[in-house]
N, C-alpha and C positions, 0 to 999 in steps of 0.2 A: 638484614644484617645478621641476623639468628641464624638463619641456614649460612649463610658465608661461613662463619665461625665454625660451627659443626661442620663445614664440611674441608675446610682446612685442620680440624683435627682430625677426621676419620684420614684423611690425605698422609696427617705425621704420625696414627697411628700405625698405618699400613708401612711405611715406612720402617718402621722398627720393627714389625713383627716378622717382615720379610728379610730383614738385617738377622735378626733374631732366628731365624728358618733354615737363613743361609749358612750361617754359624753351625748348626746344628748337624749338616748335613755335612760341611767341611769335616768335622769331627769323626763322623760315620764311615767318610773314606777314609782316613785317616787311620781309623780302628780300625780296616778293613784291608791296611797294607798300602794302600795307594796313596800317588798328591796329594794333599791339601788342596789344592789351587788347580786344578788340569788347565792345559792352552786350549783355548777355544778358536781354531782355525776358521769357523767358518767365515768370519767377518774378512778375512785378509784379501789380498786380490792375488796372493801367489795359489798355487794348488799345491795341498800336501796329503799324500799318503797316509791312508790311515791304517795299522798293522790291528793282526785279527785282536790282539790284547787289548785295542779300546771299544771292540762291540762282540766281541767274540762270547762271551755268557750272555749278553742282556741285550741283542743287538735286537733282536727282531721280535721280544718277547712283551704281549700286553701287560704294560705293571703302572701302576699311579707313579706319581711321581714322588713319596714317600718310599716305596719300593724299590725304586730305580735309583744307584747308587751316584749315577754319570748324570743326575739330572742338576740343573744350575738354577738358582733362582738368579733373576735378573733386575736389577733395580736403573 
C-alpha cells in the first residue's frame, strides 16, 4: 500500500512539474515575439504546409529541449 501511495504522488508530482515546465516555456516564446500556444498540425488528418518561419532557425539544429524554443511539453 506504501509503494501505491508513493507512487500516485511521484505520478501528481510530475504532473505539476510538467504543467509548471510548460508554463515556462509558453513565457519564453512569448518573450521571444512569438504564440503563446503554437497549432500543433501534426495530430490532424488534413495536411498542412509548413512555411520556412516555423523551422527555418531551429529546424535541423541539435538543441535539448530547454534550448529549442518550438519544443512542447505534453501532458
Amino acid at each position: 500500500m506504501t509503494i501505491w501511495c508513493i507512487l500516485w504522488g511521484v505520478v501528481v508530482a510530475q504532473f505539476f512539474l510538467i504543467s509548471w515546465m510548460q508554463k515556462k516555456k509558453c513565457d519564453q516564446r512569448e518573450a521571444a515575439g512569438l504564440p503563446r500556444n503554437p497549432i500543433d498540425y501534426s495530430m490532424e488528418g488534413k495536411f498542412h504546409e509548413s512555411g520556412a518561419e516555423v523551422h527555418g532557425e531551429n529546424g535541423l539544429q541539435d538543441m535539448t529541449d530547454k534550448e529549442n524554443i518550438y519544443f512542447q511539453y505534453l501532458l
